[in-house]
Structures are given as C-alpha cells and as structure tokens.
C-alpha positions in Angstrom: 40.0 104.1 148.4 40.2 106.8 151.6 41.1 110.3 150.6 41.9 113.1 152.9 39.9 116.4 151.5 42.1 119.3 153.7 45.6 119.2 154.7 47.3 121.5 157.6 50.8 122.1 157.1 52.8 122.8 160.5 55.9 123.9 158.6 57.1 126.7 156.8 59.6 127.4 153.7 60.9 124.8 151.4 58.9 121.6 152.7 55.4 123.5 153.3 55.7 125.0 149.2 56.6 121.4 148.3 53.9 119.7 150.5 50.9 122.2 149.0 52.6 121.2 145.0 51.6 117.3 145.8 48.3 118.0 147.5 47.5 120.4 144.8 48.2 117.9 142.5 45.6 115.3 144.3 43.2 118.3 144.2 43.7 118.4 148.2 42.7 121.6 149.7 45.8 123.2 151.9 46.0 125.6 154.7 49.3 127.1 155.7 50.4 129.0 159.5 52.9 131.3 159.7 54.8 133.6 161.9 54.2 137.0 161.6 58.1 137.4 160.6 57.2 134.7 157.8 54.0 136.6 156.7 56.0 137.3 153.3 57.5 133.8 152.7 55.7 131.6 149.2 54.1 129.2 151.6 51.7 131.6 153.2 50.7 133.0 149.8 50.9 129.5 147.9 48.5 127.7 150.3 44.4 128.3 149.7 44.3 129.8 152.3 47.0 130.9 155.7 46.8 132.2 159.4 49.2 133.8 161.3 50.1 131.8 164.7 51.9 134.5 166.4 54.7 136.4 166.4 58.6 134.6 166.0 59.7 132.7 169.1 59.1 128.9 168.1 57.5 127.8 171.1 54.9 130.6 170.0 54.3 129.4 166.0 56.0 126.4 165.1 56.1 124.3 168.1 52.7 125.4 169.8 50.6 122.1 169.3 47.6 124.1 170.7 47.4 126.8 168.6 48.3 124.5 165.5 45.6 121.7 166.3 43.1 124.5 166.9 43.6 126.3 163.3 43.5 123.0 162.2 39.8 122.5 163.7 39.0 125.8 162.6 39.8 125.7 159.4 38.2 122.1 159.0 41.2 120.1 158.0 40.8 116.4 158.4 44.6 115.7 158.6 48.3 117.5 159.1 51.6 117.3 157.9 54.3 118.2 159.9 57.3 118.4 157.2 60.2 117.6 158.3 61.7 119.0 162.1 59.8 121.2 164.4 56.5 118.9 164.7 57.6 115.8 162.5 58.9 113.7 165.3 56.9 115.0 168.4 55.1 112.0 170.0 53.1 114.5 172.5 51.7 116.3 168.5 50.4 113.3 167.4 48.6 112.2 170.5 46.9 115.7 170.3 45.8 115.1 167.1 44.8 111.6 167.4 42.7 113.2 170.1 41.6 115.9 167.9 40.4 113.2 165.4 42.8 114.5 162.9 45.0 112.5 161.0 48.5 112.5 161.1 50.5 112.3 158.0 53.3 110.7 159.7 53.7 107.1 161.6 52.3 105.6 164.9 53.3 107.4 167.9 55.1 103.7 169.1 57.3 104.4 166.2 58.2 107.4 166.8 58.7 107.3 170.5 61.2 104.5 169.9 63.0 105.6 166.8 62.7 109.2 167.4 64.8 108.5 170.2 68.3 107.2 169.6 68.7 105.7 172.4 66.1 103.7 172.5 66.1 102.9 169.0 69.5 101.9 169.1 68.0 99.1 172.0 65.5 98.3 169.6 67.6 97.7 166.8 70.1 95.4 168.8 67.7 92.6 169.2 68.0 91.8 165.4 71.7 91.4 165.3 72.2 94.4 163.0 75.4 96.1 163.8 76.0 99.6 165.7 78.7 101.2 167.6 78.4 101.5 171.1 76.4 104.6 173.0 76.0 105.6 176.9 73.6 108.1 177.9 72.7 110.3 180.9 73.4 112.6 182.9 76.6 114.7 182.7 78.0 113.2 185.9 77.4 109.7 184.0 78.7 110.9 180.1 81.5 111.8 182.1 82.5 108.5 184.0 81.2 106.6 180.9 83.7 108.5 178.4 86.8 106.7 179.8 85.4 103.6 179.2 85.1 104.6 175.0 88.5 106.1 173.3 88.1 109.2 172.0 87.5 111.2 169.5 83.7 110.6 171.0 80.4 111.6 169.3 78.3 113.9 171.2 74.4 114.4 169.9 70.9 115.0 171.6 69.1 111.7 172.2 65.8 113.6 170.4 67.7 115.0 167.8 68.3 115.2 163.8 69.7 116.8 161.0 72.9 117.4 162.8 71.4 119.8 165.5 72.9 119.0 168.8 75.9 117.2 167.3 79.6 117.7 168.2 82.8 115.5 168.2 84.4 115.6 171.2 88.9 115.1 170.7 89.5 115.1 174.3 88.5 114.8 177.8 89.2 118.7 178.2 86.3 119.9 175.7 83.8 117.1 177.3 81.8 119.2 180.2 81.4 122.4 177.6 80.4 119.9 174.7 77.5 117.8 176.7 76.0 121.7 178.3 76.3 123.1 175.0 74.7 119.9 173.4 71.7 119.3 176.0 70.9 123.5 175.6 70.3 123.2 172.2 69.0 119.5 172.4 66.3 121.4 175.2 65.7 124.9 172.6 65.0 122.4 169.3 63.6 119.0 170.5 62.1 119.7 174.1 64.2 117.2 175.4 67.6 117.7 177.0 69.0 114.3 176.9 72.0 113.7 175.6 74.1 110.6 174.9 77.9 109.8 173.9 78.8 106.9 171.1 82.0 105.7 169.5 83.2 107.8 166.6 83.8 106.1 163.5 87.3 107.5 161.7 86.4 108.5 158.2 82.9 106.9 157.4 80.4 107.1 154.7 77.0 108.4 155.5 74.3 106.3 153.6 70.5 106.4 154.3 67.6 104.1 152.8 64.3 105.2 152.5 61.2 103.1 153.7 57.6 103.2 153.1 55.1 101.3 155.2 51.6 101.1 155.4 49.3 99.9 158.8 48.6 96.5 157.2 52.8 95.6 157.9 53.8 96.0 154.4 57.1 97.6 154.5 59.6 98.4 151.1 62.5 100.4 150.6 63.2 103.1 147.7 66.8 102.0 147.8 69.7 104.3 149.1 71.0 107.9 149.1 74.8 108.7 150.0 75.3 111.8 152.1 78.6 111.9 153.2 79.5 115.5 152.3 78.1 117.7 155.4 79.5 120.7 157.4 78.6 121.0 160.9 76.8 117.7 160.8 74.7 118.6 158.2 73.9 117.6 154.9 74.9 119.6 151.8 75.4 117.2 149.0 73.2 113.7 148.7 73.4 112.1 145.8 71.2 108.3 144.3 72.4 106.2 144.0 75.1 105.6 146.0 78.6 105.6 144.3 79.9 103.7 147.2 77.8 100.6 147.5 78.5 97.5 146.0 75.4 95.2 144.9 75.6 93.2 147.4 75.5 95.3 149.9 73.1 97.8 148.4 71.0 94.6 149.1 72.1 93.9 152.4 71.2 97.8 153.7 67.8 97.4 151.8 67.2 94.5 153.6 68.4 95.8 157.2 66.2 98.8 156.7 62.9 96.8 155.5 63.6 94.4 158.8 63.9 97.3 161.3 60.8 98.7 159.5 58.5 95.8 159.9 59.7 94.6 163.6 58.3 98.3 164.5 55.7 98.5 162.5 56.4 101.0 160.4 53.3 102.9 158.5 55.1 106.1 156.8 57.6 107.8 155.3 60.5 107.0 157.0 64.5 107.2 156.9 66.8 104.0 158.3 70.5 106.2 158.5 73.4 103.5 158.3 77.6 104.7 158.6 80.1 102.6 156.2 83.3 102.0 157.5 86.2 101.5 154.8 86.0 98.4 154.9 82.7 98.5 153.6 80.8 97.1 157.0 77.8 99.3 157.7 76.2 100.0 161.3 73.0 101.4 161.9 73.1 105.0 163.0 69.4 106.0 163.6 66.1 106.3 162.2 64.6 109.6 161.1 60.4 109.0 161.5 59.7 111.9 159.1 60.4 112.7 155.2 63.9 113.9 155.0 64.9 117.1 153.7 66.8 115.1 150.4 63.9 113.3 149.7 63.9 114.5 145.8 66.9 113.0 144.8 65.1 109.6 145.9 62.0 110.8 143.8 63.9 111.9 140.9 65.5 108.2 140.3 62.7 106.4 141.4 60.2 108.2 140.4 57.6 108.0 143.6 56.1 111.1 144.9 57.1 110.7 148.5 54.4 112.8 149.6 51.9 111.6 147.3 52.7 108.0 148.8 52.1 109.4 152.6 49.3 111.1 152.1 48.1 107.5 150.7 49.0 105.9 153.6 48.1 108.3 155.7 44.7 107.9 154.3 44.6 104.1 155.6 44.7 102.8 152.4 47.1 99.5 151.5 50.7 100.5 150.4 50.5 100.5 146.1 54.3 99.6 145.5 55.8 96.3 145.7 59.5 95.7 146.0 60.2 94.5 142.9 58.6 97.0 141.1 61.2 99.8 142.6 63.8 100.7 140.2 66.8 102.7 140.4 67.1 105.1 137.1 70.1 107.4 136.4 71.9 109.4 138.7 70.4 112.3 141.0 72.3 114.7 142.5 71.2 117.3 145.6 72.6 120.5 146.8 71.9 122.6 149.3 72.1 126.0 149.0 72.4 127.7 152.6 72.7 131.6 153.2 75.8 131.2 154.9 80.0 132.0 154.8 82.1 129.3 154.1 85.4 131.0 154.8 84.2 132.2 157.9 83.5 128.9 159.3 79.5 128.8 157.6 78.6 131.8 159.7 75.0 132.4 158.6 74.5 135.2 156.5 71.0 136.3 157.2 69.6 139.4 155.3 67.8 140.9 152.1 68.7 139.6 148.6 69.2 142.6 146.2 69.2 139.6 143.6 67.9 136.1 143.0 67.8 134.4 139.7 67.2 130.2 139.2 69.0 128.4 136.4 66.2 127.4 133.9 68.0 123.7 132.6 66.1 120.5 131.2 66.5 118.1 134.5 66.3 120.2 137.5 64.3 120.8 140.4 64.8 123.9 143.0 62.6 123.3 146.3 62.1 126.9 147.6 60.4 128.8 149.9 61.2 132.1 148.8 60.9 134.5 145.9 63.2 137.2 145.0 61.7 139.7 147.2 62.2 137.5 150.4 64.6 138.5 153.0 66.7 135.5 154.5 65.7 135.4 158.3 68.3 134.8 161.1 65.5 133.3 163.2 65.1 130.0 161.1 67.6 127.7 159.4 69.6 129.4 156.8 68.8 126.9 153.8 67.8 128.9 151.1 66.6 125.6 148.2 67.2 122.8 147.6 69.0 122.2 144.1 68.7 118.8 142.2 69.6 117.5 139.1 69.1 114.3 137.8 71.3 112.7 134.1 71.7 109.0 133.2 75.1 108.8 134.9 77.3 110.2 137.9 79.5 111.6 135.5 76.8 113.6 133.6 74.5 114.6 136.6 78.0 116.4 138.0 78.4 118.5 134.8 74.8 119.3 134.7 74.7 120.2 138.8 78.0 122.7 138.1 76.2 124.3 134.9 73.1 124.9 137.3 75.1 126.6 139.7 77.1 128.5 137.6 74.0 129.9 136.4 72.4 130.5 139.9 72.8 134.0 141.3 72.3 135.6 144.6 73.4 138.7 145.7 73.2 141.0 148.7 74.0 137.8 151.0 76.7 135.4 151.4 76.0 131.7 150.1 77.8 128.7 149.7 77.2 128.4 145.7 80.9 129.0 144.8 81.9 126.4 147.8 79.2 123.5 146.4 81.0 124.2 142.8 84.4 123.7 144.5 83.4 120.5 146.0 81.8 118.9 143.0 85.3 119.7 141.3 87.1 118.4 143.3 89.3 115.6 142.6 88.0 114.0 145.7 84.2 113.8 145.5 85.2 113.1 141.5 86.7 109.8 142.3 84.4 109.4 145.2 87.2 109.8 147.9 85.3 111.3 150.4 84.0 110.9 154.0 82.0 112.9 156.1 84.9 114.5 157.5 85.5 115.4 154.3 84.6 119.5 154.9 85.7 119.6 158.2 89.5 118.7 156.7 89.8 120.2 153.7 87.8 123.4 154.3 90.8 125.4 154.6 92.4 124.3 151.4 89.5 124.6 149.5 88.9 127.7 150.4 92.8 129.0 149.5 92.2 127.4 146.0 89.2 129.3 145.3 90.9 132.7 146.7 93.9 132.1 143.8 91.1 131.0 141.1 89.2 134.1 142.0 92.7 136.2 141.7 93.8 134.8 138.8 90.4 136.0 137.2 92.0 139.4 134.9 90.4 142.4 136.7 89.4 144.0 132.9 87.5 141.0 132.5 84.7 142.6 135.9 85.6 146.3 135.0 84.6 146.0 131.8 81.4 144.1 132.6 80.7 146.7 135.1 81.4 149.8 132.6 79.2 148.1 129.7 76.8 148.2 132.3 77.1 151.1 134.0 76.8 153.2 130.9 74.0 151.3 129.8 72.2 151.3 133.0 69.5 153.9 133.1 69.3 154.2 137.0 73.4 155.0 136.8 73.0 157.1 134.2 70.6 159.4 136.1 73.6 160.2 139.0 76.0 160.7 136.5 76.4 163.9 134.5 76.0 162.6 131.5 72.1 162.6 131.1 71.2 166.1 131.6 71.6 168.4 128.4 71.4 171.4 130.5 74.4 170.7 132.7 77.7 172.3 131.3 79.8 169.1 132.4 77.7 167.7 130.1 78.5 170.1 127.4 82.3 169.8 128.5 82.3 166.3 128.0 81.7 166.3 124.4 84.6 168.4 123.8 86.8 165.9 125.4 88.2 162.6 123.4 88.5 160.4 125.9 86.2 159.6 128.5 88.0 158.3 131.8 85.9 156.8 134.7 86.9 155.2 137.9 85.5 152.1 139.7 86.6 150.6 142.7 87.1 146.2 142.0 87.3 144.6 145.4 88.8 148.2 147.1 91.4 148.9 144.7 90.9 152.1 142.1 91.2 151.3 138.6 91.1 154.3 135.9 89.3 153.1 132.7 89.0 155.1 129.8 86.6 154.7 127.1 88.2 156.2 124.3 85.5 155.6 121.6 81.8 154.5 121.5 80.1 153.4 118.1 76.6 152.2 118.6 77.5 149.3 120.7 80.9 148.9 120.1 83.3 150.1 122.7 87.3 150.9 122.4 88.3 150.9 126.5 91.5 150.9 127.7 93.1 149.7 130.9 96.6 149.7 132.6 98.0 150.4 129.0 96.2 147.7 127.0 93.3 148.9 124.7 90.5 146.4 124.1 88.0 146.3 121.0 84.2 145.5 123.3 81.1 144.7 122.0 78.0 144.7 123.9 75.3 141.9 122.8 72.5 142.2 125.3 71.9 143.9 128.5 68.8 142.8 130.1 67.3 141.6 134.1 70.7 142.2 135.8 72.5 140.0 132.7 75.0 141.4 130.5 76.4 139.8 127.6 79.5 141.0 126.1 83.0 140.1 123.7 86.4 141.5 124.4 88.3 140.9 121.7 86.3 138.7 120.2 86.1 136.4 123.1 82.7 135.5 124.3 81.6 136.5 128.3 78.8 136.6 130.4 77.8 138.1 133.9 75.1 139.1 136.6 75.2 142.3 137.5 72.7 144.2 141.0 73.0 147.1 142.9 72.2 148.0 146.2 70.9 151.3 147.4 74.3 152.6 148.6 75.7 151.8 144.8 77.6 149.2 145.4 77.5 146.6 142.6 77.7 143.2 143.0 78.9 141.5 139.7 78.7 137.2 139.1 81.4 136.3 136.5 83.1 132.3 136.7 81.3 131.3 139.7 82.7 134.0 142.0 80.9 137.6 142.9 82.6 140.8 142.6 82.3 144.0 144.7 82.6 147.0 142.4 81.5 150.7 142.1 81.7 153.8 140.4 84.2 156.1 142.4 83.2 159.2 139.8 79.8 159.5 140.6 78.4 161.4 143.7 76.4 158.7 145.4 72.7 159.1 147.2 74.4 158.6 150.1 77.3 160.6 150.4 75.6 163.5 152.0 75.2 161.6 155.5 78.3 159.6 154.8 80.8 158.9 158.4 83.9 157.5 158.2 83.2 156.7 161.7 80.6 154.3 161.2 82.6 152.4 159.1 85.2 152.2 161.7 85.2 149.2 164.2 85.8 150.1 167.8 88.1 147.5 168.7 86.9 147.6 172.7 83.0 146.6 171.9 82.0 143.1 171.5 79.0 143.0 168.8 76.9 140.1 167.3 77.8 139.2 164.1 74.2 138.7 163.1 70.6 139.5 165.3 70.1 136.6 167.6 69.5 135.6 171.0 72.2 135.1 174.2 72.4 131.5 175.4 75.2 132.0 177.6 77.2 134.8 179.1 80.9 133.7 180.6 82.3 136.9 181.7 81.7 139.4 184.4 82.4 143.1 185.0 86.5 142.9 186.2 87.3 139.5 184.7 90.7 139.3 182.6 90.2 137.7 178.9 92.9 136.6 176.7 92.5 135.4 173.4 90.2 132.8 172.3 88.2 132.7 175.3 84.6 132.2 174.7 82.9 135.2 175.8 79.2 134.3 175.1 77.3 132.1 173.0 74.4 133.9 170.6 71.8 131.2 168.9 70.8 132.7 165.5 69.2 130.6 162.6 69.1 127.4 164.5 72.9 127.5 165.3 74.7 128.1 168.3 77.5 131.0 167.7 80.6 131.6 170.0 81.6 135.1 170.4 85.3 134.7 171.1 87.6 137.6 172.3 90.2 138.8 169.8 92.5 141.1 172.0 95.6 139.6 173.5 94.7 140.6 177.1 91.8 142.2 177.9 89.8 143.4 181.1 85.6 143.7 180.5 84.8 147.2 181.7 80.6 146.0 181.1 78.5 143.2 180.1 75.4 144.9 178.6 73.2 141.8 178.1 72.5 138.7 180.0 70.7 135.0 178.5 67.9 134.8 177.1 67.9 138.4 175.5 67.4 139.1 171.7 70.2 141.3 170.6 71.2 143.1 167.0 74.6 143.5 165.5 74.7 147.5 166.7 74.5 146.9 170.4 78.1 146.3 172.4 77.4 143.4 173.8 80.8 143.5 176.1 83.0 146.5 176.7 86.9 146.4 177.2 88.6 148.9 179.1 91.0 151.1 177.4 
C-alpha cells in the first residue's frame, strides 16, 4: 500500500484542525501556514510544526500558490491538502504542484476544470440525460439580452464559485446590472475568475447533495445523501443525513446520478454532486463541488468513513477500499453551523473578542473548531465559528439532542446565531420537514418577533437574581465594591443597616433589589414587592447554579472589562450591571462617545471599500446605497438613513481598509 509521510495544509481554522486530527491519527506528519493575523488560531499551534506566509490580504497567505508550494518543499512534505475553498478547486494549484512533484489530496485537474466550473459542468452533465434548469453565461451586455428570454425571479452566481459566495436572486429586471457587477466583484476577489452566469430559479426547492468517492482506477461510490435546505444568504446552516425528504426510490435514483456523473469524468476524490428537488419530488442537478465539503461530518457520523482518511488513501494511489454495498446509512446526524454573526440585523457579522466560550460536553457530539477561548473572531475570514453535530438513532431524537447541545453552548462578548439555530429546530416547520431553502429568507422576520416575546416573557427576577448570586459571590466584584475592605467606614455602616439594597441595570432598565437576609448560602431578596427564599448550589467557571423558591435554574454568567455582564439563561443572553458600584472606567467616561453623530457614515465592522457611489455635492435620500465594504468574505451595503441628505465629504475611496471609528461620508448640517 502507498502512504504519504508529510502533509501541507493550505487552509486555516475549522478544516486545517480537522485535517491534522485524521493525519495524526495515520501517524502522518503535518505542517500548517498561517497569516500573521491567524498566528493565534489552534491550527498553527496543533500542527508539528507552522510558518507564517505573510501578513492578511488573501492573495498574500491563502491564495499565494508560490509561497504555499515553496513551504511545502521546504518543509519536505510529499503531498497538500487544500481543505475546502481558497485552494481546493484551483486548477492553476494543482498544476503547480504536480510540477512540484507533490501530491495533491484532491482530484485530476480535468475534473476540476470542468466541474469547478458550472458552466461547463452543467455542459458536461447534459450529455447523460440528467435533468437541470436552464443557464446563460457571459458578459453583462449578454446576461442582460439573455434574461428576457428566462422569467424571473433569476439566479445570479459566479461561474467559479461555491458555498453561496457570489450568489444572488435577482426579482426583477431593475436589480439586474447592480446584481451581475456586484456578483462578478466578488466572483473576481474569492475565485480569481469574474465570470458570471444567470439560470432559472426554482420556486421553493430542496437542497440535497450526495457525496462521492473515487479512486484513479474508475471505481466510483456514493456515501448516500445529506439535505441542506435551511441556508441564509446562500449558505448552509443546517444539514442533516439522511435526508427526511427522500423517498427510497429516489434516494436510489440521486445515488445513481451522482456515481454516473462521477465515473463519465473520472472522478478520483472526495467529491460533492449538489442536486435541487422540486415539490414534486423531480431532482436537477445543480453543480458539483470538487473538494470535501464543509458538512462532511454528518456524512461520517452515519456512515461511519473518515472522509479524510479515505482521500488521503486515494490520494496515495492506492485502490478505493469501499464497495457500494457495504455503505450503510445508521441513525440520524444532524449539523449546525455556528457563525459569529446577527440574525436580526440581517446576519451582519459580528467579528471581535469572546469574553466567553464554553462547548456542551454530551455523549454523541462532535464540535469542528478552529478556535479556543482565547481567540478573537476575525472580520477578515468567514465568520463560522464550529461546526456543531450530533448524531441519535432517529430524526426525532438527534433534534432534542442538537437543542440540549446548544442550550448548553455559550459565547459571549460577540453576537452568534445560537439562539436563531434553536428557534429553527423548534420550529413547527423544520419539525414536520416543511421547509425550503427559502425557508430563512421568509420567515426571518417572524422568527425573530417570536424569540423577542419568548425572551420578554422570561421574569426579569429570574436574570437579576442570577446576576446578584453572582455578583456577591464573585471575588473580582467584590473587590470594587465596598464591601471587602474592613477599614472602610461604608463598610462599617453597612452592618448597621438591615437591608442591603443594590441596583443593576437588566437590558437598560434600573431595577432596585434588596437582599434582606443572607444565611450561609441562603438568600431572602426581594423585588418589585415580592420576596423570594434563594439558595445558591454552585458557583463555579462563569456557571451559577441556583433555586428560587424551590424551583431549580441555571445560567452562564462573564464580564467584560467595562463591567458589563453578560448572563446566558433559556437560550437567550442578558446584558446586565451593577449601577452601585464605581466602575474602572468611570474616570475617563464621555457621554459623548457614546453618542452617534447622525451626519457621519461609519463601518459597522473593520473591512475593506469595494465600491463608493457618492460624490462631494450629490443629494441622497433614504435607502440609497452609499458604498459597499467587504468584511469576512461578505459584501456589506452601507445605506443612507436620513430622509434627504447632501454629502459634504467622502473620506475613503475602493480598495481602502477602513475601521468602525473613521466617517467614512459626511452630511451637511
């Protein structure tokens, strides 16, 4: 049997740590890159051994083939992996490493000329009578004579593309010329390749994706099916295997479709066939993704095949090891994504430093991460934080067990889509399996309203209390109170009192709470009238554990340095602090700062221009785009606010890296 001895990853985060695991497993030696803004991240520090490959800008780290084939050399690695995106589907990477006599742990570059391209796989693909809507590319001039020909709504996406970047739907001829410059920029920043091309938009369709492995002696099988029809912005956020939708017969069908398009390209990887279903239950082949995908471990988890372990194997040039009929599909797997990111602010990223990050620790699970609890979330990457899977011997069961796993998974100091994932898998629609990939773009908005009145209907003693248990149990509070120091006469004063009153600040509003009696750990606290008997259980690594009359809670509690306390309780985080305590940063405290100045036009997160629409003297109204900042692999639209507006400056202009303190745009008075 061929064995590689030294692996190259040209990846970073998630898919690098879970690369290293597998080869570390085969007792393969690993070597990681890095950007010097990654320099902290687990795969530099989980490889045996990692070198820097410059500074941030991708086309300097990620995407520089020469720099990545000569670490390679250097380091003596006999083959790469590229992950999945930046290098993973880059014909002009393998050819360098072909020439570098390095193996790729990926397929032929025929392959992945064809499929990585949609149009041309989708030319491919039509010779075996498999069914696909209908696509025109070009150039705009052509998208745009070619659109009347195809009713619209119309799918836009880059012709190089994948995992949604570049993708838009397009509702009317109006939006078209913005859509396909928007699309071929970021098709041109992420793929090198500006092409863009416009298909038929199928009205509430299922998203379902069969995974392949081939070897080079044209033995091609499939690991059966995942279902991804719940994504935001074209991407992913909850796959689950199998899929619910599928009927046996057609589970077959797919399987079959996907082994066929394998073999009539030769297929010799890891490899993704990505099919839509209709309602009716007719499926049309979408594209094929020439890499491991990014839910690969739900596959794994019901299958159990180590994906990796499988292309490394084939990689290798040895004969594929699995036969068809030796693939079974066991239990349920379910994946989400975690992203740093807002969902009620239309999954604006939410790049920045955790103050707190604590897994679940459950019988079942996986987490792909890239990260530890010291990491800071950067807005120069994508903002997926792990990858969360379950698996259970039904649907039913792997549900429960994904919402108990979330429940119990806390980050603070950044926003994340946690609460929105536990919304979704509650919902009566994903329950009955109801759904659609339009499914987030449609219900959004409700779902969001529902989990503003859950969150409100959540008693505010139930937080305050949590937060006083801890407070006056929390050493680092204890020393800016007055409390601690037996030579202070408030100290001395306090004693003489009978009741102790503090005030803390839930969600902006004051609240007085009054502690009226403390007995080793038993608390009498009273609030808006109502006394309640409290017991604290344990307080220990941010978790505090607690009764209120009896009744049984739980909650995550952090701080960050300006005292504000963020505080997990039901699935939903709480902003609270102590208004009775002189802060550390009340001394250089500005109202001022705090204050937005309604004439400057800042970025909502650090990032670079793409596009700036206005000049010095131009009138704005409302909802005109202003400029377009990319930040974590997303183009942004700054929009303009005001009712009528004329721009006194424009202080930036493309290309230019910009922070959230700058104005980017003045308005005159």
């Amino acid at each position: 049997m061929n064995i590689i001895n030294k692996i190259l990853i040209a990846n970073r985060g998630e898919i690098a740590v879970r690369i290293i695991k597998t080869a570390r497993k085969l007792g393969i030696k690993t070597v990681a890159i890095y950007a010097e803004i990654d320099k902290d991240a687990l795969h530099v520090s989980f490889a045996d051994e990692s070198h820097c490959i410059g500074e941030a800008e991708l086309s300097d780290t990620y995407l520089n083939i020469e720099k990545i084939i000569g670490i390679a050399k250097k380091s003596n690695c006999d083959a790469i992996h590229p992950g999945y995106g930046f290098m993973a589907e880059n014909s002009r990477f393998v050819d360098a490493c072909n020439d570098a006599g390095i193996i790729f742990i990926g397929p032929n570059t025929h392959s992945m000329k064809v499929m990585g391209n949609k149009i041309e796989a989708r030319e491919f693909v039509s010779k075996f009578n498999i069914p696909m809507t209908k696509g025109v590319t070009g150039d705009k001039q052509t998208l745009l004579k070619a659109s009347k020909d195809i009713p619209f709504p119309l799918l836009l996406k880059a012709a190089a593309g994948g995992g949604g970047k570049g993708m838009r739907i397009v509702n009317s001829e109006a939006e078209l010329e913005e859509a396909i410059e928007a699309t071929s920029r970021e098709a041109k920043a992420y793929f090198g390749d500006e092409a863009v091309y416009i298909e038929q938009f199928i009205r509430n369709p299922r998203h379902i994706e069969v995974q392949i492995l081939g070897d080079n002696f044209g033995n091609v099988i499939h690991l059966f099916e995942r279902e991804c029809s719940i994504q935001r912005r074209y991407q992913k956020i909850i796959e689950e295997s199998p899929s619910p939708t599928l009927t046996p017969e057609l589970r077959l069908k797919m399987g079959e479709a996907a082994v066929r398009i394998g073999k009539e390209i030769n297929y010799n990887n890891a490899g993704t066939i990505e099919f839509l279903v209709d309602e009716s239950l007719n499926f049309y082949f979408l594209e094929m993704n020439t890499r491991i995908q990014v839910e690969h471990p739900i596959t794994e988890m019901v299958t159990g095949i180590d994906i990796v372990e499988e292309q490394i194997h084939i990689a290798a040039g040895n004969t594929l090891r699995l036969k068809q009929e030796d693939i079974k599909q066991n239990g349920h797997a379910i994946e989400c994504r975690i992203y740093a990111e807002d969902p009620s602010n239309n999954f604006l990223p939410s790049p920045g430093k955790m103050l707190l990050f604590k897994e679940p620790v459950i019988a079942d699970i996986r987490i792909d991460t890239g990260i530890t609890k010291h990491t800071e979330i950067k807005s120069a990457f994508d903002p997926m934080i792990c990858k969360l899977v379950v698996w259970s011997p039904s649907r039913e069961e792997a549900t429960k067990k994904m919402l108990t796993a979330l429940y119990e998974f806390v980050i603070h100091g950044i926003k994340t889509n946690i609460t929105y994932l536990i919304a979704l898998l509650q919902d009566e629609a994903f329950i009955k399996n109801k759904i659609s990939t339009k499914f987030c773009d449609e219900f959004t908005p409700q779902i969001i309203e529902k989990l503003n009145l859950e969150k409100s209907k959540i008693p505010a003693h139930i937080p305050l209390i949590a937060y006083t248990l801890y407070s006056l149990n929390n050493k680092s509070i204890q020393e800016r109170t007055h409390f601690t120091d037996e030579h202070n006469v408030w100290n001395t004063i306090g004693y003489w009192r009978d009741l102790m009153e503090i005030r803390i600040s839930l969600s902006e509003t004051e609240y007085p709470v009054i502690i009226e009696s403390i007995k080793n750990n038993e608390y009498q606290i009273q609030f808006n009238g109502a006394s309640y008997n409290t017991s604290l259980k344990i307080i220990e690594d941010h978790k505090i554990e607690f009764f209120i009359n009896d009744i049984f809670y739980s909650a995550f509690i952090s701080e960050d340095l300006k005292s504000n306390a963020f505080l997990s309780y039901s699935g939903f985080i709480f902003n609270l602090i102590r208004k009775d305590i002189l802060h550390k940063d009340t001394a250089t405290f500005r109202i001022e700062d705090y204050i937005e100045v309604s004439n400057n036009i800042n970025s909502p997160m650090p990032g670079k221009v793409i596009k700036v629409n206005v000049n010095v003297g131009d009138e704005v109204k409302k909802g005109d785009v202003l400029l377009i900042i990319e930040a974590m692999k997303m183009e942004n639209r700054i929009i303009c606010s005001k009712d009528k507006a004329i721009v006194e400056s424009v202080n930036v202009k493309a290309g230019q890296m910009v922070d959230t303190i700058t104005a980017l745009i003045v308005f005159k008075d």
